[in-house]
Predicted model as a PDB file, atoms N, CA, C, CB and O in Angstrom, pLDDT in the B-factor column:
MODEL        1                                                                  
ATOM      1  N   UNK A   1       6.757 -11.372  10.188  1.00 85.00           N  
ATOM      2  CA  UNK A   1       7.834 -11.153   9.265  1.00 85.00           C  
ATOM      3  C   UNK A   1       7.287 -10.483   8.010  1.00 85.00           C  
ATOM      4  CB  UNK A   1       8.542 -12.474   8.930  1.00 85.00           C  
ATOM      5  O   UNK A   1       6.167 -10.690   7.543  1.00 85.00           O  
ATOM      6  N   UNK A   2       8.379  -9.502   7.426  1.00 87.00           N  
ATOM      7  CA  UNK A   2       7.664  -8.611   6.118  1.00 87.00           C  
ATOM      8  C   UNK A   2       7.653  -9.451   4.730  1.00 87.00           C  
ATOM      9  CB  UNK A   2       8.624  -7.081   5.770  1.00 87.00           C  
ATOM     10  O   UNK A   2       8.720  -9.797   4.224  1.00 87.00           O  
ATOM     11  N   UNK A   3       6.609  -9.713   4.232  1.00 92.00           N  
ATOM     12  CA  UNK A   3       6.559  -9.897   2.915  1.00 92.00           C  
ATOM     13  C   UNK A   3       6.995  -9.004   1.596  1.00 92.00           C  
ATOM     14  CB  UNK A   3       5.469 -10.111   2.860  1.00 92.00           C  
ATOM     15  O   UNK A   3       8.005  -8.872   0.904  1.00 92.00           O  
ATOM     16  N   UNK A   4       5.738  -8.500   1.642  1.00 95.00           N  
ATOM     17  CA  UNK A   4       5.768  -7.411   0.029  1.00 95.00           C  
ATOM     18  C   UNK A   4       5.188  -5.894   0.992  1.00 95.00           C  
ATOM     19  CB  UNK A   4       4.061  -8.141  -1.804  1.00 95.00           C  
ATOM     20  O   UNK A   4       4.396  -5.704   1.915  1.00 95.00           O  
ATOM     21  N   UNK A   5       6.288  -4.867  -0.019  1.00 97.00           N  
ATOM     22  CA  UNK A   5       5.399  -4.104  -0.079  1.00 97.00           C  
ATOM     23  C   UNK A   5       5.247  -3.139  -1.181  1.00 97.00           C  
ATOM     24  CB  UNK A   5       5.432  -3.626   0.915  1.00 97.00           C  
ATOM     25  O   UNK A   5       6.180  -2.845  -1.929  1.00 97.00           O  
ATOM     26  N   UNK A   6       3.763  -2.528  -1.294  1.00 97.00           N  
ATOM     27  CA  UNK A   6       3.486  -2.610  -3.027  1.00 97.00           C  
ATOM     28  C   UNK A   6       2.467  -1.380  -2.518  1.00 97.00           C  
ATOM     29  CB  UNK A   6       2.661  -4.434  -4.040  1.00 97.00           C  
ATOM     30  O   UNK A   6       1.925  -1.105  -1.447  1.00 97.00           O  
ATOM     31  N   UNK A   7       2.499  -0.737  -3.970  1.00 97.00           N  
ATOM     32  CA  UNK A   7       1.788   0.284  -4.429  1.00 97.00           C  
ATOM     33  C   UNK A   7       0.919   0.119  -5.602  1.00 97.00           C  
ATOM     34  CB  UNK A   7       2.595   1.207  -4.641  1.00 97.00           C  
ATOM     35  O   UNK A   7       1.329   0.097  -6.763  1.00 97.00           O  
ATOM     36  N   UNK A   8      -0.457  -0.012  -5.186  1.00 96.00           N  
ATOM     37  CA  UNK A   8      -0.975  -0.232  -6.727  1.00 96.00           C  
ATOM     38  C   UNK A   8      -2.732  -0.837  -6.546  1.00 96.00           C  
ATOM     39  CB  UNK A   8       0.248  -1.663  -7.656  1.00 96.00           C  
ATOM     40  O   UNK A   8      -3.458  -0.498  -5.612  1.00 96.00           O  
ATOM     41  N   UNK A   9      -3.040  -1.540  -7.386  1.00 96.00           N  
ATOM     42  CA  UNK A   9      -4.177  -2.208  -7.155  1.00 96.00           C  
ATOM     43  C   UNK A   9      -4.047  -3.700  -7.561  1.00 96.00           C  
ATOM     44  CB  UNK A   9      -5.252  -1.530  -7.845  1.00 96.00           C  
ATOM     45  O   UNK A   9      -3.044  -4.040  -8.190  1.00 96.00           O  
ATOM     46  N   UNK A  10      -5.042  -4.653  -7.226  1.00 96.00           N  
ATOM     47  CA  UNK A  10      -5.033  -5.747  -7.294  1.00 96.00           C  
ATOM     48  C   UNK A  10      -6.309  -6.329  -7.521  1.00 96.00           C  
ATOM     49  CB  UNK A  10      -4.460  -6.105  -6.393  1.00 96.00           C  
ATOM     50  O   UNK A  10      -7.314  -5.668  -7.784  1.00 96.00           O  
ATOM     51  N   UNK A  11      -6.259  -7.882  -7.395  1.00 95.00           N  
ATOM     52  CA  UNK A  11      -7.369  -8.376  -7.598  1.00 95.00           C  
ATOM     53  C   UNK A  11      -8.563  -8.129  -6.237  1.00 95.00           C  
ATOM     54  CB  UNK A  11      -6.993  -9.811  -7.946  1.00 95.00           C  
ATOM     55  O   UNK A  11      -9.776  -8.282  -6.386  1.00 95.00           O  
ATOM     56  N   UNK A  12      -8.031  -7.805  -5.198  1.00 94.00           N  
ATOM     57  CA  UNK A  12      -8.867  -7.499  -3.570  1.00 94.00           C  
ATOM     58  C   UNK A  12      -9.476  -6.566  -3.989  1.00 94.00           C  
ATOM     59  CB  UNK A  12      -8.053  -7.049  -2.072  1.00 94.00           C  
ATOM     60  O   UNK A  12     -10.648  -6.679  -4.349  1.00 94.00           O  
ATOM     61  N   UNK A  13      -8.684  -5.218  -4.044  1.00 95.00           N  
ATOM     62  CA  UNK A  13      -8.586  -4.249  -4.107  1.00 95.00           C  
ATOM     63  C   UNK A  13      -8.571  -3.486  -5.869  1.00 95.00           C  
ATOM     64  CB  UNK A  13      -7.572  -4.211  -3.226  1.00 95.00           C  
ATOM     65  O   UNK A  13      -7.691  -2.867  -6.467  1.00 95.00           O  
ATOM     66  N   UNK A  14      -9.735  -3.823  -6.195  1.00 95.00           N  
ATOM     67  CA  UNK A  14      -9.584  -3.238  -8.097  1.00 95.00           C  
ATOM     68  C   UNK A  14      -9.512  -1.705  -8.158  1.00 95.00           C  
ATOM     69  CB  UNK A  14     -11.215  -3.660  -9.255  1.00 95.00           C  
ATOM     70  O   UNK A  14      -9.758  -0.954  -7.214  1.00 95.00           O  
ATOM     71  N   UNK A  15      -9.196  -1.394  -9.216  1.00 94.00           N  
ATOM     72  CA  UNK A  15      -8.997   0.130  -9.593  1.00 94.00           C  
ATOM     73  C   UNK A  15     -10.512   0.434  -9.671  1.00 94.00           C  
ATOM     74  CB  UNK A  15      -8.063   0.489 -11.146  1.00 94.00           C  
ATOM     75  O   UNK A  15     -10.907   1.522  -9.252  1.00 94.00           O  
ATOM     76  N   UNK A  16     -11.469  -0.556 -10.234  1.00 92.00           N  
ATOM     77  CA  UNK A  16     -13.308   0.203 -10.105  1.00 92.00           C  
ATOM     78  C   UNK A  16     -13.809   0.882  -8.839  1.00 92.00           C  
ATOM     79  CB  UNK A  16     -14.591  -1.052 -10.210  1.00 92.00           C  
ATOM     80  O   UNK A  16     -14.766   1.655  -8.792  1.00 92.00           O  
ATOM     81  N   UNK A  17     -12.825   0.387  -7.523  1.00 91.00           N  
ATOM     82  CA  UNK A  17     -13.833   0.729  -5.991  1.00 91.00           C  
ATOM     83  C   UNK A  17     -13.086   2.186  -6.037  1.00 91.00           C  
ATOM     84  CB  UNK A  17     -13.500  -0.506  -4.089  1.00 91.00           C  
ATOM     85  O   UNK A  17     -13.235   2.711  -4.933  1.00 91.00           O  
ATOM     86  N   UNK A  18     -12.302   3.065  -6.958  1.00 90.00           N  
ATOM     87  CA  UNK A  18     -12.247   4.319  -6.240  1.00 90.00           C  
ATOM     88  C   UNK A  18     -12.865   5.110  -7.545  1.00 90.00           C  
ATOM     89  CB  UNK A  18     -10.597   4.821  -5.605  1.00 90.00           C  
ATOM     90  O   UNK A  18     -13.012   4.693  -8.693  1.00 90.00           O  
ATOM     91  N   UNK A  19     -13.180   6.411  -6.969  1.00 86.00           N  
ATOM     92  CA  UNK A  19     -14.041   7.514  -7.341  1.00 86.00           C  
ATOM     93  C   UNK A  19     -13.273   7.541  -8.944  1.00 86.00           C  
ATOM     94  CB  UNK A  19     -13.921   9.097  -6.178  1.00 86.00           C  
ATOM     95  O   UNK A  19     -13.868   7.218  -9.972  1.00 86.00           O  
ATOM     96  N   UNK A  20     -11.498   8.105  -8.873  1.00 87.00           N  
ATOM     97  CA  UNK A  20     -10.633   8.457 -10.014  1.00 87.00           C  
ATOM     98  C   UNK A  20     -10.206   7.473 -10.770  1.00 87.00           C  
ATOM     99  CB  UNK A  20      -9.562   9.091  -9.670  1.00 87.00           C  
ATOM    100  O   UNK A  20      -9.290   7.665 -11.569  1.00 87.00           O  
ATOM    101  N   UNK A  21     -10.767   6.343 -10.640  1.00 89.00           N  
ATOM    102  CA  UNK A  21      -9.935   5.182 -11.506  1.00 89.00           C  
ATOM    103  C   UNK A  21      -8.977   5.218 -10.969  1.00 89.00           C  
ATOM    104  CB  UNK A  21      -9.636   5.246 -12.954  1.00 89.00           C  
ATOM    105  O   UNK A  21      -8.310   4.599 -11.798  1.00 89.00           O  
ATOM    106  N   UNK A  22      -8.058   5.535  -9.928  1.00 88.00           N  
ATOM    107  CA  UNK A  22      -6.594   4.767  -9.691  1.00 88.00           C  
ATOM    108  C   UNK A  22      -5.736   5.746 -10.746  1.00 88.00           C  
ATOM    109  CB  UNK A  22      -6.565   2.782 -10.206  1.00 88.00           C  
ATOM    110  O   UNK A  22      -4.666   5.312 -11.172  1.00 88.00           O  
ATOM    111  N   UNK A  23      -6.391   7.589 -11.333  1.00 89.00           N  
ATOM    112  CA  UNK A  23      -5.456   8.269 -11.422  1.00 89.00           C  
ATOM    113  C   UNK A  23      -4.945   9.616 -10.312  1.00 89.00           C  
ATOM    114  CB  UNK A  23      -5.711   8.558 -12.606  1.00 89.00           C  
ATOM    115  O   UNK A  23      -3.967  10.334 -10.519  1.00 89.00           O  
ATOM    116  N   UNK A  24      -5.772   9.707  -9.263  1.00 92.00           N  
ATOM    117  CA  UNK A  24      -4.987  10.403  -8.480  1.00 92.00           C  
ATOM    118  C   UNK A  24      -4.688   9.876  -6.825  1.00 92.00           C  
ATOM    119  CB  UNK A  24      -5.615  11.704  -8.568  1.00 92.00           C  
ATOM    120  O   UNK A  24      -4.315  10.635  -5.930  1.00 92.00           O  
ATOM    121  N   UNK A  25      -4.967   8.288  -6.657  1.00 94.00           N  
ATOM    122  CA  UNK A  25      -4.083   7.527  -5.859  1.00 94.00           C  
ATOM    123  C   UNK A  25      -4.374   5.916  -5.851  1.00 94.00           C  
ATOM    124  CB  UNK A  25      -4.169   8.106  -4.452  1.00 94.00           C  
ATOM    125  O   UNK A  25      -5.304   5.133  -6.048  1.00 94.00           O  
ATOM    126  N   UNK A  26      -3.416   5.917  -5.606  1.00 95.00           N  
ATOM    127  CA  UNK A  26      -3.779   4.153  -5.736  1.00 95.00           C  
ATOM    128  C   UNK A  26      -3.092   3.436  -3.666  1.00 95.00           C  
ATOM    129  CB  UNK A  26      -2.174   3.152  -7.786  1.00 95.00           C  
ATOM    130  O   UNK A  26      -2.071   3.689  -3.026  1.00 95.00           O  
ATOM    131  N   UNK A  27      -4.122   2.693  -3.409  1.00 96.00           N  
ATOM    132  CA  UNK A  27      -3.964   1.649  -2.264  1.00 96.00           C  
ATOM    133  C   UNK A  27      -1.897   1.257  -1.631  1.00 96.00           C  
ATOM    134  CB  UNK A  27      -4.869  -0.053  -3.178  1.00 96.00           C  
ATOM    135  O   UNK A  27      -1.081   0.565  -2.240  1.00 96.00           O  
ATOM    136  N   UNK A  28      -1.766   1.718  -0.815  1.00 97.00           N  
ATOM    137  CA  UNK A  28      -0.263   0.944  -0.376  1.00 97.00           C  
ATOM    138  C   UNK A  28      -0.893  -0.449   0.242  1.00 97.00           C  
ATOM    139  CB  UNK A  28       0.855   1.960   1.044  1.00 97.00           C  
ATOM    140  O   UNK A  28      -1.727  -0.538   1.143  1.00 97.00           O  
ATOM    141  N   UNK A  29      -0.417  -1.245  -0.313  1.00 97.00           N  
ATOM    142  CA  UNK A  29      -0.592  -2.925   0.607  1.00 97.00           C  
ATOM    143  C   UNK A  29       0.890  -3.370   1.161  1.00 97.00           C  
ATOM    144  CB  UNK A  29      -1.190  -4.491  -0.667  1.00 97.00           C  
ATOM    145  O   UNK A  29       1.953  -3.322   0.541  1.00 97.00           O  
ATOM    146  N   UNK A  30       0.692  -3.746   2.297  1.00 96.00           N  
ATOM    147  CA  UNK A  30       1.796  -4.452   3.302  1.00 96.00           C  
ATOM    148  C   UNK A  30       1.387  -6.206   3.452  1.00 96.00           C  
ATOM    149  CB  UNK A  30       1.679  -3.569   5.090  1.00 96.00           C  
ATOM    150  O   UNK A  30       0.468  -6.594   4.174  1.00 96.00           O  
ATOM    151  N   UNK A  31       2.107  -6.971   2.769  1.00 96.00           N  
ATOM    152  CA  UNK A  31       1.443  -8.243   2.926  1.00 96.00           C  
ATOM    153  C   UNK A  31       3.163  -8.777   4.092  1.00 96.00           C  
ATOM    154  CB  UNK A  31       0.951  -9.286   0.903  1.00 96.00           C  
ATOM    155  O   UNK A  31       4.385  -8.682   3.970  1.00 96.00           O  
ATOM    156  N   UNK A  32       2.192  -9.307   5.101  1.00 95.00           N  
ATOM    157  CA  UNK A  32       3.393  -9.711   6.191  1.00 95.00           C  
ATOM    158  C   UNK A  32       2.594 -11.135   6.691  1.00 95.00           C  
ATOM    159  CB  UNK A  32       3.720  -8.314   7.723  1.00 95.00           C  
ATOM    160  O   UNK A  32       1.442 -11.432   6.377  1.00 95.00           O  
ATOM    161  N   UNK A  33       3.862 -12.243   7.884  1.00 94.00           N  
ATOM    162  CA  UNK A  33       3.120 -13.368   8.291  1.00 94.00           C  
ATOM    163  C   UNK A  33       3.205 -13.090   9.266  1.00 94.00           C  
ATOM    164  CB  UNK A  33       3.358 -14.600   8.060  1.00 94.00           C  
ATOM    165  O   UNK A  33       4.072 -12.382   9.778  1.00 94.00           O  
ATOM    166  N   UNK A  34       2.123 -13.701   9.839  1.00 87.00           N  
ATOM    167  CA  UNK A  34       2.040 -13.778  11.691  1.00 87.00           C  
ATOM    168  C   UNK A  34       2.038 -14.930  12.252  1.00 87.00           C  
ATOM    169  CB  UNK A  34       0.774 -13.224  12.385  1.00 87.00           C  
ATOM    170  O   UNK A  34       0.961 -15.470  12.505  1.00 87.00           O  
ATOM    171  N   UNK A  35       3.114 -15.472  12.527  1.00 86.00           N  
ATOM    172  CA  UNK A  35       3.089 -16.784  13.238  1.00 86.00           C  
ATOM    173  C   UNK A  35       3.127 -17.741  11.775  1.00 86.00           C  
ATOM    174  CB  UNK A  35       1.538 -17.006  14.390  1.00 86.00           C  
ATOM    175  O   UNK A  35       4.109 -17.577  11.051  1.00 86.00           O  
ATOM    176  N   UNK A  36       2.444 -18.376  11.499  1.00 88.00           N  
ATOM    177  CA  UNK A  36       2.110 -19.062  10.158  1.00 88.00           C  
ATOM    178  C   UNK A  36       1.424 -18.953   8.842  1.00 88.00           C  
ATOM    179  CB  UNK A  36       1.680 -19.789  10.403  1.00 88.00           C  
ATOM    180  O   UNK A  36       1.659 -19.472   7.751  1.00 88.00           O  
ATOM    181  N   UNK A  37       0.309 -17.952   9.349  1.00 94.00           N  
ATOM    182  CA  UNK A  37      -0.621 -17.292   8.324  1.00 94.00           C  
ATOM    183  C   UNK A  37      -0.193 -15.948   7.339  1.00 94.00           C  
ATOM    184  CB  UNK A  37      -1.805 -16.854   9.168  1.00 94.00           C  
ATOM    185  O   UNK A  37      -0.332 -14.941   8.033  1.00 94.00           O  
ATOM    186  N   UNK A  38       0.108 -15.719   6.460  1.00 94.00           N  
ATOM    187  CA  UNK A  38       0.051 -14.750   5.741  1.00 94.00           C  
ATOM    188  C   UNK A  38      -0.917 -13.605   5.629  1.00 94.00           C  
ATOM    189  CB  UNK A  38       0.126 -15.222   4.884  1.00 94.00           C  
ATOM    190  O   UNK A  38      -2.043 -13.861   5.202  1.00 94.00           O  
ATOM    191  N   UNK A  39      -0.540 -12.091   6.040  1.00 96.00           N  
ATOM    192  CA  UNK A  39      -1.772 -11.540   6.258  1.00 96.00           C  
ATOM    193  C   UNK A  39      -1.368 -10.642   5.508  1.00 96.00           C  
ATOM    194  CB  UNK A  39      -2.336 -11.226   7.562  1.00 96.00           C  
ATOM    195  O   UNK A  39      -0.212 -10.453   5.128  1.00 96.00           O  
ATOM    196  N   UNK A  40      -2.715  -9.795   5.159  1.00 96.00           N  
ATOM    197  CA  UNK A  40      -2.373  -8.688   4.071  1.00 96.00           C  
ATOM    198  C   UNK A  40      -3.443  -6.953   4.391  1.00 96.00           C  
ATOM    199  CB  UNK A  40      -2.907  -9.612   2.244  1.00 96.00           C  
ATOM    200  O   UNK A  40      -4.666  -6.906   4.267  1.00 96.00           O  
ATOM    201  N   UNK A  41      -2.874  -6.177   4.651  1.00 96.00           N  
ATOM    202  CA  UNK A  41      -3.650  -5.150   4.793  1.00 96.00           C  
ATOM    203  C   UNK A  41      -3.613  -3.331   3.780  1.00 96.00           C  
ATOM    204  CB  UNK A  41      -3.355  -5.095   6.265  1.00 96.00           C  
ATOM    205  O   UNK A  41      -2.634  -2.596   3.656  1.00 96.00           O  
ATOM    206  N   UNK A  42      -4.134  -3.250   3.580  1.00 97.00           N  
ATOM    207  CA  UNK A  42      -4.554  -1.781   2.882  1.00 97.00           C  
ATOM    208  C   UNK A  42      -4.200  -0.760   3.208  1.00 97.00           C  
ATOM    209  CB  UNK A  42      -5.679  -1.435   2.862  1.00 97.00           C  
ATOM    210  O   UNK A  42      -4.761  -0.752   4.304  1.00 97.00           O  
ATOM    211  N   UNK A  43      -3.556   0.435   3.146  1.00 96.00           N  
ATOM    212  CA  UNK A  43      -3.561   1.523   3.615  1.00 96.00           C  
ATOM    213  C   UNK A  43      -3.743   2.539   2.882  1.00 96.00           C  
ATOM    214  CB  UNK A  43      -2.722   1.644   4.166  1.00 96.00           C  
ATOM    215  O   UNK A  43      -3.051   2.675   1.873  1.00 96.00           O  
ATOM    216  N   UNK A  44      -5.055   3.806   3.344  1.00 95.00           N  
ATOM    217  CA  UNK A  44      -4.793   4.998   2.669  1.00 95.00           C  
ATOM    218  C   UNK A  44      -4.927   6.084   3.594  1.00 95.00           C  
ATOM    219  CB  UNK A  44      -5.644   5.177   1.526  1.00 95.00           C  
ATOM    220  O   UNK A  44      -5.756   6.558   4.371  1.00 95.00           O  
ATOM    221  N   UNK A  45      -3.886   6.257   3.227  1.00 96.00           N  
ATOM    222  CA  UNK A  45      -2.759   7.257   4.608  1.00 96.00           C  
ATOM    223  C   UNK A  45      -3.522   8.865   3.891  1.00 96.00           C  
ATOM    224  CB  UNK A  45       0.006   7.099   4.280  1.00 96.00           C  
ATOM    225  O   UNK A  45      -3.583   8.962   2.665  1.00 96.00           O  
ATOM    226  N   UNK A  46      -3.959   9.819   4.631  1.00 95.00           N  
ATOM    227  CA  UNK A  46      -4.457  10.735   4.676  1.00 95.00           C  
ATOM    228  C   UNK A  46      -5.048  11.463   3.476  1.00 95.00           C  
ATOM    229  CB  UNK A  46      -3.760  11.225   5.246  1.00 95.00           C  
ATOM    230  O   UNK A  46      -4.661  12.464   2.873  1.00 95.00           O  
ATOM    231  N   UNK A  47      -6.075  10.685   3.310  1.00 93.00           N  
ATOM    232  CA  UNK A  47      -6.853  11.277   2.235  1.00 93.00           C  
ATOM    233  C   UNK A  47      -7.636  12.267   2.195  1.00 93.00           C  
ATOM    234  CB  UNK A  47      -7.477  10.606   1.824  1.00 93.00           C  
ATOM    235  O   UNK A  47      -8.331  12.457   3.193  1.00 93.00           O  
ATOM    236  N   UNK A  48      -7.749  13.091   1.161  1.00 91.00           N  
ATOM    237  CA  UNK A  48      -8.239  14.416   0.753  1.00 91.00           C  
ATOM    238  C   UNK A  48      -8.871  13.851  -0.461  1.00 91.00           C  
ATOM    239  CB  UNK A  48      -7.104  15.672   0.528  1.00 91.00           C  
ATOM    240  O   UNK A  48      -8.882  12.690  -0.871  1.00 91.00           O  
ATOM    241  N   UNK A  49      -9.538  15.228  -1.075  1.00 85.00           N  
ATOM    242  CA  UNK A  49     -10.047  15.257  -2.789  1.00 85.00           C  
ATOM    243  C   UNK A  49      -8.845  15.287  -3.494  1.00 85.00           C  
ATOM    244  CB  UNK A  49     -11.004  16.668  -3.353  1.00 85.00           C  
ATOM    245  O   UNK A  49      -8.995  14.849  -4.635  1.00 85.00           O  
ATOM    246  N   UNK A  50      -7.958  15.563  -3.294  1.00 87.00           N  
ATOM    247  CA  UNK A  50      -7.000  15.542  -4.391  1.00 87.00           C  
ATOM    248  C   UNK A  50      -6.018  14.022  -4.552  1.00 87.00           C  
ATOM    249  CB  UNK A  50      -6.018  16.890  -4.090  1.00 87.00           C  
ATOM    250  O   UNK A  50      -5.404  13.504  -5.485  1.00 87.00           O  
ATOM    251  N   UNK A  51      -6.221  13.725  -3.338  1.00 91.00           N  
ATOM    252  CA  UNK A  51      -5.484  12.006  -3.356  1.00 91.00           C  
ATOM    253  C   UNK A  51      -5.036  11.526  -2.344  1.00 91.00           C  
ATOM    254  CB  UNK A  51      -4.290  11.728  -4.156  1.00 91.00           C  
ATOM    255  O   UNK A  51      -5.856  11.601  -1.430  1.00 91.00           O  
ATOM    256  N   UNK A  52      -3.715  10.861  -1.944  1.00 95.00           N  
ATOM    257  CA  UNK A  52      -3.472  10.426  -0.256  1.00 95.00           C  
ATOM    258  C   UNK A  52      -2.124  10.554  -0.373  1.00 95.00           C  
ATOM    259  CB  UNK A  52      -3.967   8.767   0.407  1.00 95.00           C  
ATOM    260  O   UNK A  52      -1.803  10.715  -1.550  1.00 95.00           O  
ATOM    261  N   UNK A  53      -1.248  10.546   0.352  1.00 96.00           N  
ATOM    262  CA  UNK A  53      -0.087  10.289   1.131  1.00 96.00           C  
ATOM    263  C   UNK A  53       0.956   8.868   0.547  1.00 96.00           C  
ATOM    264  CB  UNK A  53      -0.723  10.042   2.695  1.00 96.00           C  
ATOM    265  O   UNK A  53       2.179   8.732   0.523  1.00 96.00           O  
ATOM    266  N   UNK A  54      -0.232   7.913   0.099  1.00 97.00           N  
ATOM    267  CA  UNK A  54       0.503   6.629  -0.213  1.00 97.00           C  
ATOM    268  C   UNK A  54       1.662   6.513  -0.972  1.00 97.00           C  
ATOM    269  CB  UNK A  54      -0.253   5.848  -0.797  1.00 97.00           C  
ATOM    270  O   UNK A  54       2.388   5.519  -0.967  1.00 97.00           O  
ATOM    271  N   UNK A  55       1.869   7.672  -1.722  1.00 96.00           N  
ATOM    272  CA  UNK A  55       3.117   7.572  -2.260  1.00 96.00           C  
ATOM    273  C   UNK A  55       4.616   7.748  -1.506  1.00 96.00           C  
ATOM    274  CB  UNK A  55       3.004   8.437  -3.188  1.00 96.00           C  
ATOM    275  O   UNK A  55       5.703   7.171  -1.538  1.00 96.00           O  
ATOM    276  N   UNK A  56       3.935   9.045  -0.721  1.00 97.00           N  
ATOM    277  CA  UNK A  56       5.346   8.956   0.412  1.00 97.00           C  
ATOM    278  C   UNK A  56       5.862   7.983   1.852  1.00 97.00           C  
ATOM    279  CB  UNK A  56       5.300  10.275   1.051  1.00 97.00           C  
ATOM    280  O   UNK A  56       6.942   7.909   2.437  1.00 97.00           O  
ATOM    281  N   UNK A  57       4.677   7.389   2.045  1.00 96.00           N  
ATOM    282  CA  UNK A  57       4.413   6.053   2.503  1.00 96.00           C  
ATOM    283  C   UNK A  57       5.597   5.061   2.197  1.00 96.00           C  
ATOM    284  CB  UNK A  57       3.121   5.562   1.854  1.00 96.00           C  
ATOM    285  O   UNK A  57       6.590   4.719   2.840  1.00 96.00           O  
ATOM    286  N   UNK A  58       4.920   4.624   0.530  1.00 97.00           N  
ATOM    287  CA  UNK A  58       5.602   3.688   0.246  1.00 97.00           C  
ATOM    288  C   UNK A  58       6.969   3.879  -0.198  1.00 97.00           C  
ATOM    289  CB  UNK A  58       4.978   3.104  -0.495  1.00 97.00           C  
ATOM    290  O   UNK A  58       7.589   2.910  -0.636  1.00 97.00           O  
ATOM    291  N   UNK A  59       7.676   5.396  -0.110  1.00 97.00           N  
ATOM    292  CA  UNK A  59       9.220   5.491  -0.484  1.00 97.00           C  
ATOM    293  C   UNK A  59       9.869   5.636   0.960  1.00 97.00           C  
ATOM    294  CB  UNK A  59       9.635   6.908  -1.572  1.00 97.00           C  
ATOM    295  O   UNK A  59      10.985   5.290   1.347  1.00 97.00           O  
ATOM    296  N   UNK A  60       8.964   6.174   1.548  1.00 96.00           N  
ATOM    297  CA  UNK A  60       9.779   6.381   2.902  1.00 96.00           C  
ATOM    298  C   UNK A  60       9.502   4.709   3.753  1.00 96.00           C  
ATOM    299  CB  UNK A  60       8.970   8.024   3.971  1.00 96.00           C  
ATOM    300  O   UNK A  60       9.977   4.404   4.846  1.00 96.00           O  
ATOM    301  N   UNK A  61       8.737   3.950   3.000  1.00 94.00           N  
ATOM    302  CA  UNK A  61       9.053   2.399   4.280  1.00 94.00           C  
ATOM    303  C   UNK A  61       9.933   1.699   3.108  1.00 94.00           C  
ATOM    304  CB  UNK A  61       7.175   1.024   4.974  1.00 94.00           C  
ATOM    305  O   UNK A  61      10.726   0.818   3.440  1.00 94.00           O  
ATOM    306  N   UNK A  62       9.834   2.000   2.010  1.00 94.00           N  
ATOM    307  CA  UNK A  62      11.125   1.205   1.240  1.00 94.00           C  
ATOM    308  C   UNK A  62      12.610   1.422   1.826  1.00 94.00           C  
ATOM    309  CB  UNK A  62      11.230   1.742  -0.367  1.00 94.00           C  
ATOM    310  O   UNK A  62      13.306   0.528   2.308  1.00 94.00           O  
ATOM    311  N   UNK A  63      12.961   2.771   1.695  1.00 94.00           N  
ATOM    312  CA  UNK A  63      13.690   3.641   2.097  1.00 94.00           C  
ATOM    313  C   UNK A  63      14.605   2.820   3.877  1.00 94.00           C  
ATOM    314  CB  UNK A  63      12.515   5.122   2.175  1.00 94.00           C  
ATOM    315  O   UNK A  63      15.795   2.582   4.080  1.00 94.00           O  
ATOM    316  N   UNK A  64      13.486   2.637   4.718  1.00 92.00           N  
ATOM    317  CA  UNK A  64      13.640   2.047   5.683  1.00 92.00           C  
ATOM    318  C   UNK A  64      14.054   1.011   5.699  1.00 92.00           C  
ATOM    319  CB  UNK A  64      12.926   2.039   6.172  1.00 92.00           C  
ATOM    320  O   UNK A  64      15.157   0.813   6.210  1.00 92.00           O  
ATOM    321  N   UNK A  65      13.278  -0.070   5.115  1.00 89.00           N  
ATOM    322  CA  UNK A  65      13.420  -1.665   4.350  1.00 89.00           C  
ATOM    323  C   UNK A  65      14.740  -2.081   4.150  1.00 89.00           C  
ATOM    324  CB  UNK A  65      12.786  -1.774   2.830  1.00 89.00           C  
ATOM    325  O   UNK A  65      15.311  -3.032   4.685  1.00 89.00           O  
ATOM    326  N   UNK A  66      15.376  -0.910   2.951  1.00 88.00           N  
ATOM    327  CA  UNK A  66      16.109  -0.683   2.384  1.00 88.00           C  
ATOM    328  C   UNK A  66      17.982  -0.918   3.438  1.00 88.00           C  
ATOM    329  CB  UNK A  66      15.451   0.642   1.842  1.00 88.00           C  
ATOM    330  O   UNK A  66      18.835  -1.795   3.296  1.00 88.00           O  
ATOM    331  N   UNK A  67      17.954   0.050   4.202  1.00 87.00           N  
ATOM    332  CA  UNK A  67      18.833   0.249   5.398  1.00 87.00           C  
ATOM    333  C   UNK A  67      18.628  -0.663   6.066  1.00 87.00           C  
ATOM    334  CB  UNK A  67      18.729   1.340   6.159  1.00 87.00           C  
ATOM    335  O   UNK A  67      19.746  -1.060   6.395  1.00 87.00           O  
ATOM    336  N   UNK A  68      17.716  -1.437   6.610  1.00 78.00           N  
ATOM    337  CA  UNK A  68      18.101  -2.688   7.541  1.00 78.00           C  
ATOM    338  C   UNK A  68      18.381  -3.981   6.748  1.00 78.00           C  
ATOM    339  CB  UNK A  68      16.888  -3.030   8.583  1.00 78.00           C  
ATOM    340  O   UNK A  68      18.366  -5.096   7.270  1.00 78.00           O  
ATOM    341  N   UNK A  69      18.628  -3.755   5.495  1.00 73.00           N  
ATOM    342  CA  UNK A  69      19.540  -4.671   4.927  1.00 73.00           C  
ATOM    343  C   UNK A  69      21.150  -4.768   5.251  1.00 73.00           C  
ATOM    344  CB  UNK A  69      19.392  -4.432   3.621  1.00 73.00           C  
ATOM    345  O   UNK A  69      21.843  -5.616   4.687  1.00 73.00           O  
TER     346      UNK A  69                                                      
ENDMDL                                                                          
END                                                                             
């Protein structure tokens, strides 16, 4: 089942582990449960030097989210 889903950095995941400081992309996280446990995973959807994808990621699964309401 879906929890959160978020764009950004966190305490796992700090803005120090990337090259730009977290100004030309920051981490999409999907935190969902499986059975009982709460699980949480990272995504950086097609990265280049200039940054990743995560932004259209996270409007287009909101977007989705969104409609099966």
């Amino acid at each position: 089942s879906f929890e959160q889903l978020y764009l950004g950095f966190d305490e796992v995941f700090p803005r120090l582990l990337v090259k730009s400081m977290g100004l030309l992309w920051q981490p999409l996280r999907i935190r969902f449960t499986d059975g009982y446990k709460s699980k949480t995973i990272y995504l950086i959807i097609d990265y280049n030097l200039v940054g990743t994808r995560n932004q259209l990621w996270f409007n287009t699964i909101k977007e989705i989210l969104m409609l099966g309401q």
